[in-house]
C-alpha positions in Angstrom: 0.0 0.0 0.0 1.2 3.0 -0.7 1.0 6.6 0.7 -0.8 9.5 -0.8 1.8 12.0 -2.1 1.9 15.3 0.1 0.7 18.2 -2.0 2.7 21.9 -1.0 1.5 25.1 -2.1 3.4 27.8 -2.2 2.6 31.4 -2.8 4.8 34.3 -4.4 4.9 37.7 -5.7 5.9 38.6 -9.0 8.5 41.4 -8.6 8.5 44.2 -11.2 11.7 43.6 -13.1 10.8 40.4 -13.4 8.0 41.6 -16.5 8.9 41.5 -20.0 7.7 44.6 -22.0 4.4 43.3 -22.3 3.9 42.5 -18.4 4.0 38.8 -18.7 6.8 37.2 -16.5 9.9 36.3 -17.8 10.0 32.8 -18.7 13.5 32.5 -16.7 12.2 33.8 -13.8 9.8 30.7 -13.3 13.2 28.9 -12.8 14.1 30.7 -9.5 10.7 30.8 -8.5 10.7 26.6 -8.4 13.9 26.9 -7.0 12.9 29.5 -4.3 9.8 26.6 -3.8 12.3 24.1 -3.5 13.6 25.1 -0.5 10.3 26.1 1.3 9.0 22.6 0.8 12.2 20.9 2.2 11.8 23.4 5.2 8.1 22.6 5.7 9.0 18.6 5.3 11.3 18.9 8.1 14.8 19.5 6.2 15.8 23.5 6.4 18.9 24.5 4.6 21.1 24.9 7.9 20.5 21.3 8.8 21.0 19.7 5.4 24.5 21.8 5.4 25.2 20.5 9.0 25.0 16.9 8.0 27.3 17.7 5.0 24.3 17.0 2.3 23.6 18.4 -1.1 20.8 18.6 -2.9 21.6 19.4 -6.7 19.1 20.3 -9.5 20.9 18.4 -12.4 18.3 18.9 -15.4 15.0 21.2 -15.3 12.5 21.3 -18.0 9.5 23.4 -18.2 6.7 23.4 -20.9 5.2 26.9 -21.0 1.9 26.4 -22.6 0.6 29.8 -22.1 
């Protein structure tokens, strides 16, 4: 049997000079927003930055790949 996966929500504001011309966000800027969501869910889960660098672990994005379909 297995376990329901957790769902984590995280909220953000979109920061100004993060807007193209047309005041859409940046399609890079979706990268560090994942990445800034990254590290709240291993916070809410238990593992915050400090203690993951205190054990001596790593936790490496190696490939990212977004589909942007609007």
């Amino acid at each position: 049997m297995s376990a329901e996966p957790r769902v984590f929500h995280c909220t953000l504001k979109v920061r100004g000079y993060e807007l193209d011309g047309f005041g859409h966000v940046n399609h890079a800027a979706y990268l560090n927003y994942f990445e800034h969501a990254r590290y709240m869910a291993l916070e809410e889960g238990g593992f915050p930055l400090p203690a993951l660098l205190d054990r001596g672990w790593g936790i490496h994005v190696v490939r990212a790949e977004v589909q942007y379909r609007r």
